[in-house]
Backbone as JSON Lines, residues from 0, in Angstrom:
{"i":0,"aa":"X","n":[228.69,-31.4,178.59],"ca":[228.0,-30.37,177.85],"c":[227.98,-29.08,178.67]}
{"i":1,"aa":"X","n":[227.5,-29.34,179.92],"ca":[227.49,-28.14,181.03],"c":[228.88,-27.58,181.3]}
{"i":2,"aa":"X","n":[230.04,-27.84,181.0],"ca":[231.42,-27.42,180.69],"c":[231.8,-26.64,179.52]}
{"i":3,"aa":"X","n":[231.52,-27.1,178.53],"ca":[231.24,-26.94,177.44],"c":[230.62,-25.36,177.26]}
{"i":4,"aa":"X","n":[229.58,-25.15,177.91],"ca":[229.23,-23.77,177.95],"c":[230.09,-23.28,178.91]}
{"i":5,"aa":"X","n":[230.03,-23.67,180.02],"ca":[230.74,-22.82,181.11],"c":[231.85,-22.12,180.51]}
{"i":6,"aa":"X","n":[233.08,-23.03,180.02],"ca":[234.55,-22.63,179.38],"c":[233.84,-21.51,178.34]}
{"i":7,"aa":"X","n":[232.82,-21.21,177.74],"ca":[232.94,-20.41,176.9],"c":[232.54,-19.36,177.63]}
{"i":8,"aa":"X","n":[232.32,-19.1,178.59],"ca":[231.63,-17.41,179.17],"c":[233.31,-17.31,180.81]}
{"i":9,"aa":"X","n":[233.91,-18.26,180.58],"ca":[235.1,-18.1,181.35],"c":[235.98,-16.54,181.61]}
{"i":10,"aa":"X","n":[236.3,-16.17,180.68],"ca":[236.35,-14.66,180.7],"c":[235.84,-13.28,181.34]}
{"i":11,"aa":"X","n":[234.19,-14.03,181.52],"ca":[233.29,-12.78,182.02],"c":[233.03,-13.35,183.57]}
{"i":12,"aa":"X","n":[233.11,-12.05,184.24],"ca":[232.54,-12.16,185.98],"c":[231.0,-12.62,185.79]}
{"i":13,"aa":"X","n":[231.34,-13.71,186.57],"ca":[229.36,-13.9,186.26],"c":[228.93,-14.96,187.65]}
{"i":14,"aa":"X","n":[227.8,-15.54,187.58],"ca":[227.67,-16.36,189.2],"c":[227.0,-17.44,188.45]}
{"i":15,"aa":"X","n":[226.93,-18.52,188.76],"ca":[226.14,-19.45,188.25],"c":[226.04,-20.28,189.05]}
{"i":16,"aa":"X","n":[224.32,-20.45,189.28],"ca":[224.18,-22.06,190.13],"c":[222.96,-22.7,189.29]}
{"i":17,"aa":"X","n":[222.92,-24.13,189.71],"ca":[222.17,-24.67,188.56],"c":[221.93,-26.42,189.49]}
{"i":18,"aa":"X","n":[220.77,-26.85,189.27],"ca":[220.3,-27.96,189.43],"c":[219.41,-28.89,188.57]}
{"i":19,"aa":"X","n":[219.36,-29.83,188.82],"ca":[218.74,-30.86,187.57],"c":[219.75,-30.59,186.68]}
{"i":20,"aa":"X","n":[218.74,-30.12,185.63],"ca":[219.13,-29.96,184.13],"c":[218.85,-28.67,183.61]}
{"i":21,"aa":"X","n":[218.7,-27.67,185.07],"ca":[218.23,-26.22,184.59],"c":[219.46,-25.38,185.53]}
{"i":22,"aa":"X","n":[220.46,-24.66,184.64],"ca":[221.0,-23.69,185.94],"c":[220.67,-22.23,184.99]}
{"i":23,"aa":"X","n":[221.08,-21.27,185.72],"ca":[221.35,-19.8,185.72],"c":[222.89,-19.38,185.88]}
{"i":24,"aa":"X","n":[222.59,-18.5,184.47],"ca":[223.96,-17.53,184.53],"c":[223.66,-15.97,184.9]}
{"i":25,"aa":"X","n":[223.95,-15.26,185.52],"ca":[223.75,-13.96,186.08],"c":[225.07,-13.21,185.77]}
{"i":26,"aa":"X","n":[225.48,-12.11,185.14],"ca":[226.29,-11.42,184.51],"c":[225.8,-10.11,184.31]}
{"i":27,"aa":"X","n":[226.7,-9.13,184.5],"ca":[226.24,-7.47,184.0],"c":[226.43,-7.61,182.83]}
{"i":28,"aa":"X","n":[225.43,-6.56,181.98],"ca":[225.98,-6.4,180.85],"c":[225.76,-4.91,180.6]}
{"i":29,"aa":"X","n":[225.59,-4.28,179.46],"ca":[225.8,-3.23,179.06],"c":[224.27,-2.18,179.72]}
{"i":30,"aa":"X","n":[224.32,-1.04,179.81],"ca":[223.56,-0.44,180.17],"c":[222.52,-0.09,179.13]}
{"i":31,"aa":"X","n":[222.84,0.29,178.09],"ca":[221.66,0.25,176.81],"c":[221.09,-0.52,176.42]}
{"i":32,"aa":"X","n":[219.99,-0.44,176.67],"ca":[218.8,-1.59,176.35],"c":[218.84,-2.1,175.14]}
{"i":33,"aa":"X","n":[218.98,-1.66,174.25],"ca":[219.49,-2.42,172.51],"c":[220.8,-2.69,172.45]}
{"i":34,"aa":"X","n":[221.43,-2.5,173.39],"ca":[223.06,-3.43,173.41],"c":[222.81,-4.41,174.44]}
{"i":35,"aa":"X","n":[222.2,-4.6,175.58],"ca":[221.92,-5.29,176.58],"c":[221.32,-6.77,175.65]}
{"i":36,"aa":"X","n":[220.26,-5.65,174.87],"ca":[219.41,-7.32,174.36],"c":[219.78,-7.92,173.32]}
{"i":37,"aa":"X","n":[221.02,-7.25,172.23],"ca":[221.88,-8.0,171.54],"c":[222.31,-8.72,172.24]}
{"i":38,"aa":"X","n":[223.29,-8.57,173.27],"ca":[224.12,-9.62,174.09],"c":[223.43,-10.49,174.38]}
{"i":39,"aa":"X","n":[222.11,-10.75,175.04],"ca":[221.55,-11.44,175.56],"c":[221.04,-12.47,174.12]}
{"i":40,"aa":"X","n":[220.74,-12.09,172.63],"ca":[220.52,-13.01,171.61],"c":[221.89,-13.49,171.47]}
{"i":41,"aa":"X","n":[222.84,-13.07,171.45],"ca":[224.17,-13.1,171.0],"c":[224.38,-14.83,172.05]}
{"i":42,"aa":"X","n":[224.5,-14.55,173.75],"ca":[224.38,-15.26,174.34],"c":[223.5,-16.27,174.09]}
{"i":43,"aa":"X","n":[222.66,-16.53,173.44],"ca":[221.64,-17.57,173.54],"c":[222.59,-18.58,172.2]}
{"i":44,"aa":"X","n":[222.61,-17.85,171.39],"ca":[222.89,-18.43,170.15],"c":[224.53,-19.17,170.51]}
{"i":45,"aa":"X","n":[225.45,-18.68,171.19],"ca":[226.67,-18.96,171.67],"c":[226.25,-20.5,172.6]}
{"i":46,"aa":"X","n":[225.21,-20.27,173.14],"ca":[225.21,-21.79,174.34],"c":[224.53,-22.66,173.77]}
{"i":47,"aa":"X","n":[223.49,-22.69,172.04],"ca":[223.54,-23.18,171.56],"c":[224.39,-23.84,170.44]}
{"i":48,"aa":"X","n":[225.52,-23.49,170.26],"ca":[226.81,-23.36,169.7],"c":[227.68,-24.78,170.45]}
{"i":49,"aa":"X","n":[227.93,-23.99,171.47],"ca":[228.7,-24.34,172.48],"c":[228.87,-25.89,172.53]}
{"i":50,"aa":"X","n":[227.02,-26.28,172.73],"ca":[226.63,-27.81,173.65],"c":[226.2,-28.85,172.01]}
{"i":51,"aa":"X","n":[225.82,-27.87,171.05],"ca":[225.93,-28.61,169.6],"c":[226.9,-29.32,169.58]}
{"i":52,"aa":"X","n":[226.39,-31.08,169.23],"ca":[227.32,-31.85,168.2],"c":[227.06,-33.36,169.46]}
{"i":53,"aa":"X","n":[228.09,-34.23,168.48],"ca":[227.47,-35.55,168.72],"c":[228.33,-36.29,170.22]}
{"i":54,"aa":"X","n":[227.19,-36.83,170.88],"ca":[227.93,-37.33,172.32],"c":[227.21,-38.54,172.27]}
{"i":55,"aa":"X","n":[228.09,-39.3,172.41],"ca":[227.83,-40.55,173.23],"c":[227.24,-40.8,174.7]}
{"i":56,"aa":"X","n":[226.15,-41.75,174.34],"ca":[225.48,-41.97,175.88],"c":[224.64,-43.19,175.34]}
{"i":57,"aa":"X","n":[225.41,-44.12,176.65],"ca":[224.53,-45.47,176.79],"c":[225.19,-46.14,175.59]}
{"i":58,"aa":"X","n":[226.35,-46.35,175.06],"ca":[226.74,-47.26,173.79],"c":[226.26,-46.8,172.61]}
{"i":59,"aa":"X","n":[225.52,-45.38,172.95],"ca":[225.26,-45.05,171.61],"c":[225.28,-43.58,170.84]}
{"i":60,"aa":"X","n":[225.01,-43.21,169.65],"ca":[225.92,-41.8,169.56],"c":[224.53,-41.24,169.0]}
{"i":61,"aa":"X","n":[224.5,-39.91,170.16],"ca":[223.24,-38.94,169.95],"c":[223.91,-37.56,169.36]}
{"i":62,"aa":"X","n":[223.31,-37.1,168.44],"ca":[223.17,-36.02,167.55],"c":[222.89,-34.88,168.07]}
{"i":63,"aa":"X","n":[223.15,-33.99,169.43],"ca":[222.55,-32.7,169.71],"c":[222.51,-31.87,169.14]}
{"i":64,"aa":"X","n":[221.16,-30.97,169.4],"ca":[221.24,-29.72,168.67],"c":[221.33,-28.77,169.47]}
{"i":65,"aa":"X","n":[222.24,-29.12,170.75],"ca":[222.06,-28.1,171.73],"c":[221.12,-27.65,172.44]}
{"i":66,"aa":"X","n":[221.7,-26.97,173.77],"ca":[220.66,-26.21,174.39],"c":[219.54,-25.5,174.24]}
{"i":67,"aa":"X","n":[218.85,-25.44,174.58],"ca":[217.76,-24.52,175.04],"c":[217.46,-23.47,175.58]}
{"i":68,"aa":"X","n":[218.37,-22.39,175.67],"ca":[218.7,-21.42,176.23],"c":[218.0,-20.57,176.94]}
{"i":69,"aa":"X","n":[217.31,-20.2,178.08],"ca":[216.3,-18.63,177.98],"c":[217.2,-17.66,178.27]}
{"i":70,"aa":"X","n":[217.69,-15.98,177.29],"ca":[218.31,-15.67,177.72],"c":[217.7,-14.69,177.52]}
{"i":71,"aa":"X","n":[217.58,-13.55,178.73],"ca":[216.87,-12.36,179.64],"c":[218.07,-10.95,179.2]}
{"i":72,"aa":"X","n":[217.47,-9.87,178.8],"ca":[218.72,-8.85,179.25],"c":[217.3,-8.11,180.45]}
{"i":73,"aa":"X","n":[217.34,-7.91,181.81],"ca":[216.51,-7.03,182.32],"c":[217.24,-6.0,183.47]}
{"i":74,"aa":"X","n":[216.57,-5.06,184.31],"ca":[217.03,-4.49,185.11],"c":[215.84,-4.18,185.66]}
{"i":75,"aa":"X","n":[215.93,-4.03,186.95],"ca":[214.97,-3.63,187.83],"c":[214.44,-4.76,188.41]}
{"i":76,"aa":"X","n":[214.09,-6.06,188.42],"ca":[213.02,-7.02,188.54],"c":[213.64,-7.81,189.52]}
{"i":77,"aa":"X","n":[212.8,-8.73,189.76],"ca":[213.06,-9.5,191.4],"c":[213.46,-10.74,190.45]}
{"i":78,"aa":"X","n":[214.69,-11.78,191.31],"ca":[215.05,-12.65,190.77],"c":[214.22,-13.64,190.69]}
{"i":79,"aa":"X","n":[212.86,-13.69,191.22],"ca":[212.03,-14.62,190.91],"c":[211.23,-14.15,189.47]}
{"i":80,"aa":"X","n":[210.73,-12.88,189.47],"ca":[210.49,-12.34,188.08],"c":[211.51,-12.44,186.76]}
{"i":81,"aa":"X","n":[212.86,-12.51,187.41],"ca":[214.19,-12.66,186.11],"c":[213.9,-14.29,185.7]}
{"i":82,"aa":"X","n":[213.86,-15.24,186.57],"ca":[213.66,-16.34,186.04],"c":[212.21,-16.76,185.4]}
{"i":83,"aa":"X","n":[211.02,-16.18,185.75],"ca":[209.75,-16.38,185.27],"c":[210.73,-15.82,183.86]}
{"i":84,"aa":"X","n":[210.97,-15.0,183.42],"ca":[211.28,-14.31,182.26],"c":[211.99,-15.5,181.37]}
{"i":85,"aa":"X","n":[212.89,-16.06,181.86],"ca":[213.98,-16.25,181.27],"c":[213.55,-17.95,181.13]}
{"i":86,"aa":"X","n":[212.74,-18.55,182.01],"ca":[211.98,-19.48,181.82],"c":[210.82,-19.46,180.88]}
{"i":87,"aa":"X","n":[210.53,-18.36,180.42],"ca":[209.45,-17.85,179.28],"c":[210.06,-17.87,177.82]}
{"i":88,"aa":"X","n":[211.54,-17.29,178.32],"ca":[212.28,-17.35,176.74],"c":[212.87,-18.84,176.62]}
{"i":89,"aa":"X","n":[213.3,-19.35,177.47],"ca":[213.63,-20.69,176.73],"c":[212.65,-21.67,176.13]}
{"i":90,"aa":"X","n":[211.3,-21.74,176.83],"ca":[210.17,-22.33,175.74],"c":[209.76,-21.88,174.87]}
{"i":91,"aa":"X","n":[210.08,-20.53,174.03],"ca":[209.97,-19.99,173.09],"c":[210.52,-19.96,172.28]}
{"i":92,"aa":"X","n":[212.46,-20.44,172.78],"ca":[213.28,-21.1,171.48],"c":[212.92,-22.33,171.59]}
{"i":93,"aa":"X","n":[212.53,-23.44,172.54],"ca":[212.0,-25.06,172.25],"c":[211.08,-24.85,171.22]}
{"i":94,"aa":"X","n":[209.8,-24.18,171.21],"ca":[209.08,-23.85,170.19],"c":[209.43,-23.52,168.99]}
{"i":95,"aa":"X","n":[210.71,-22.26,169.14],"ca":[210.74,-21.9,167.43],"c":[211.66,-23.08,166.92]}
{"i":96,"aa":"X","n":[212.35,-23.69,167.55],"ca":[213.24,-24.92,167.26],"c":[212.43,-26.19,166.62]}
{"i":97,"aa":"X","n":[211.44,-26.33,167.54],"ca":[210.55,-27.46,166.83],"c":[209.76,-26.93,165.49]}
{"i":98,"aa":"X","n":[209.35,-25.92,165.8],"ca":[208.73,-25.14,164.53],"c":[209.9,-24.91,163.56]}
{"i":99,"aa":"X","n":[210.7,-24.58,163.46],"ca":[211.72,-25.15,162.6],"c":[211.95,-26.51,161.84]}
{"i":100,"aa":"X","n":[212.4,-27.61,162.18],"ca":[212.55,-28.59,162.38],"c":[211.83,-29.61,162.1]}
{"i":101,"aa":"X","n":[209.98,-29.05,161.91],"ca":[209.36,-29.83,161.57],"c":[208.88,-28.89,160.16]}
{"i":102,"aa":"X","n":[209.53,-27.7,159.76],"ca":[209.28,-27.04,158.33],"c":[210.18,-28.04,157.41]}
{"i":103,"aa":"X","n":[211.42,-28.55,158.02],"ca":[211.97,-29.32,157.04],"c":[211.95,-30.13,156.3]}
């Protein structure tokens, strides 16, 4: 699954390190703050894309709905503040996801 995204941002200069089941992607993006934070929805919705669909594990076949994304456009902030951030937005799509999900 963690491939899966990777191959799709392959193209762009970016750094990524990641442990457990949580990494970081770090990438420039555009300097305008309403193009910055498109990319950054644009991005979220792409790595949920990406890791969507059905995998096998343990003899048996699980249904993903993909990642969980937190994705940040910021400038200025300390990388411990970029991840408080970006750790803020990904429980906010777990939320609107479940809040989804249980409207059905």
């Amino acid at each position: 699954m963690q491939n899966a995204w990777l191959e799709s941002y392959a193209t762009r200069t970016c750094w990524l390190g990641w442990g457990g089941d949580e990494f970081a992607l770090v990438a420039p993006g555009p300097v305008a703050a309403k193009q910055a934070h498109s990319l950054a929805e644009e991005l979220q919705q792409r790595a949920s894309e990406v890791t969507r669909g059905l995998y096998a594990l343990a003899g048996k076949t699980v249904d993903y709905a993909g990642v969980s994304a937190g994705v940040i456009a910021v400038r200025l902030v300390s990388v411990d503040q970029a991840l408080e951030l970006a750790d803020a937005a990904m429980y906010r799509e777990k939320r609107q996801r479940k809040q989804s999900n249980g409207a059905e």
